[in-house]
Structure formats: structure tokens, C-alpha cells
C-alpha positions as CSV (number, residue, x, y, z in Angstrom):
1,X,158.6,51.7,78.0
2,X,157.8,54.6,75.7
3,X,155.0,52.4,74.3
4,X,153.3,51.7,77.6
5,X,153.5,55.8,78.2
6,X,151.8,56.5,74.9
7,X,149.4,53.7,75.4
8,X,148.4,54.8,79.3
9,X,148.4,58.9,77.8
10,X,146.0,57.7,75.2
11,X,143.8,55.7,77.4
12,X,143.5,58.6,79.9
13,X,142.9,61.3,77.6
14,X,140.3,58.5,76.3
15,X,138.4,57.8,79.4
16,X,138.2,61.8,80.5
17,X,136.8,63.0,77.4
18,X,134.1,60.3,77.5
19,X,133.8,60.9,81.2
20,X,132.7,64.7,80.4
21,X,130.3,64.0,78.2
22,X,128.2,61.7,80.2
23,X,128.6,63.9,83.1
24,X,127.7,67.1,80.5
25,X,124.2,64.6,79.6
26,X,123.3,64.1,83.1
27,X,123.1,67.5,83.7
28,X,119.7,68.3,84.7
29,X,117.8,72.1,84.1
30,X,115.7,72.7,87.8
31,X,112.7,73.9,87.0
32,X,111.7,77.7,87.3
33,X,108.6,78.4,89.4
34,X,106.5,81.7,88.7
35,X,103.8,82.8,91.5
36,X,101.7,85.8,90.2
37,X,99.8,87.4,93.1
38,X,96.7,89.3,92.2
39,X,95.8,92.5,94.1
40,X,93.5,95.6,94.2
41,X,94.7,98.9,92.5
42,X,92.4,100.5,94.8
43,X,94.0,98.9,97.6
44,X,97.2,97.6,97.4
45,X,96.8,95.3,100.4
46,X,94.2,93.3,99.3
47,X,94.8,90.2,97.3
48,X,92.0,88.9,95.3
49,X,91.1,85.2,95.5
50,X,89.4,83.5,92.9
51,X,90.8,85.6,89.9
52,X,91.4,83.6,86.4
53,X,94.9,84.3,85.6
54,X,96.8,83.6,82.1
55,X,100.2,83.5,81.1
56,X,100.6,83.0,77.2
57,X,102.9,84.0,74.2
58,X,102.1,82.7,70.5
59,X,101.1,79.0,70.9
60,X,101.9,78.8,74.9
61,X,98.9,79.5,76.7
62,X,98.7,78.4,80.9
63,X,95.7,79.4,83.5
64,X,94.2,78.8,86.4
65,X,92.4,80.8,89.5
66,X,94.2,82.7,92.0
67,X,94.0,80.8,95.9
68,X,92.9,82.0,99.0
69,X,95.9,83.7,99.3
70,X,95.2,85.7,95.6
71,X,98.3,83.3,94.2
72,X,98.2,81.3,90.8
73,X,101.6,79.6,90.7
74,X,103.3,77.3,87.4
75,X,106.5,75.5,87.6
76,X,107.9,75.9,83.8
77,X,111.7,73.6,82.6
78,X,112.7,76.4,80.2
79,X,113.4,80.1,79.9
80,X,110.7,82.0,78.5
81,X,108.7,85.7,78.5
82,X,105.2,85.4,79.0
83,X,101.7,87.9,78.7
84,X,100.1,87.9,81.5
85,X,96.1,88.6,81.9
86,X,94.6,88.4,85.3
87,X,90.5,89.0,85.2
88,X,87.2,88.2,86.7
89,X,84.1,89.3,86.0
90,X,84.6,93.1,86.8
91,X,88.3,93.7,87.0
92,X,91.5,92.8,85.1
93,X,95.0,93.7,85.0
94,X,97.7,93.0,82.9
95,X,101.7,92.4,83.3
96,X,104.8,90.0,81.6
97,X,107.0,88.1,83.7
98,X,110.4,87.2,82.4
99,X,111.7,83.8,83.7
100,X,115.3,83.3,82.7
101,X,117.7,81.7,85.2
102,X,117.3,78.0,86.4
103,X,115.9,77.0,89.7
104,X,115.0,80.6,90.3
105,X,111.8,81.4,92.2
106,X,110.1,85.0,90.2
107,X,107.1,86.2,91.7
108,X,105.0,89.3,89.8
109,X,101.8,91.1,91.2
110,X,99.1,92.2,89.0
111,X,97.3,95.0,90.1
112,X,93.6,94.6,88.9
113,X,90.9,97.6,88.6
């Protein structure tokens, strides 16, 4: 009888440990979406469509144009600190956004003159 109890012990410890580490594998990071919204120093309640807008730190470099709505928005899968540069042909601004917790929204408004 005492075999069958250290047999069974064994087998369960067995089968949890294996069952955390596949759970621990699927474990999936959400992604971390940052929206930098571009806006006149002059006037704080204007946003600026159309504005070129780059996030970057040494080899990381991500841009595109601000929307209708003065919004440039990038989903990223890891924590990071980025440089941001917001210009157009007479105005820029600069800023850093820090994206560090998982399926967090961060939003960061560059004021351009």
C-alpha cells in the first residue's frame, strides 16, 4: 500500500510541475499601444494633422504622419523608452514616452512651435 502512495505522490508532483511549465509557455505579453498627439504651442487646442512623427532609440527607429485627428499611433510587444521627434516643414517639437506595463494604453502630446 505504501508503494502505491509513493507511486501516486510521485506521479502528481510529476504531472503539476510539467503542467506549470506549459501553462508558464503559453503565457502571452499583450501588446502596448502608444498614440502621440501633435498640437500647437501657440494654441494648445489645436492638433496638427499631417505632422511626421518619429519614435527612435539607438537602432529602433518608427514614423509615420499624424491623422486628421493630429494622432500617429504604434502598437509595440515589449517595454521600451523611446525619443520622440514630431516635425513638418516649419514646426517641430520633441518629447520621450516610456512604455512599460503590458496591455497598457500611454498616450503623449508633443507640443510643436
Amino acid at each position: 500500500m505504501t508503494k502505491n502512495i509513493k507511486l501516486l505522490s510521485k506521479l502528481f508532483f510529476t504531472f503539476t510541475i510539467i503542467s506549470i511549465l506549459i501553462l508558464s509557455a503559453c503565457h502571452k505579453n499583450e501588446a502596448m499601444r502608444a498614440t502621440i498627439t501633435v498640437k500647437l504651442m501657440a494654441d494648445s487646442s489645436i492638433v496638427v494633422p499631417g505632422v511626421r512623427v518619429e519614435m527612435y532609440k539607438a537602432d529602433i527607429n518608427i514614423g509615420g504622419y499624424t491623422d486628421g485627428n493630429g494622432q500617429f499611433s504604434y502598437t509595440f510587444e515589449h517595454p521600451i523608452q523611446l525619443d520622440i521627434r514630431a516635425y513638418n516643414d516649419t514646426l517641430s517639437g520633441i518629447g520621450v514616452i516610456n512604455l512599460g506595463e503590458y496591455g497598457t494604453d500611454y498616450e503623449k502630446t508633443i507640443f510643436i512651435f
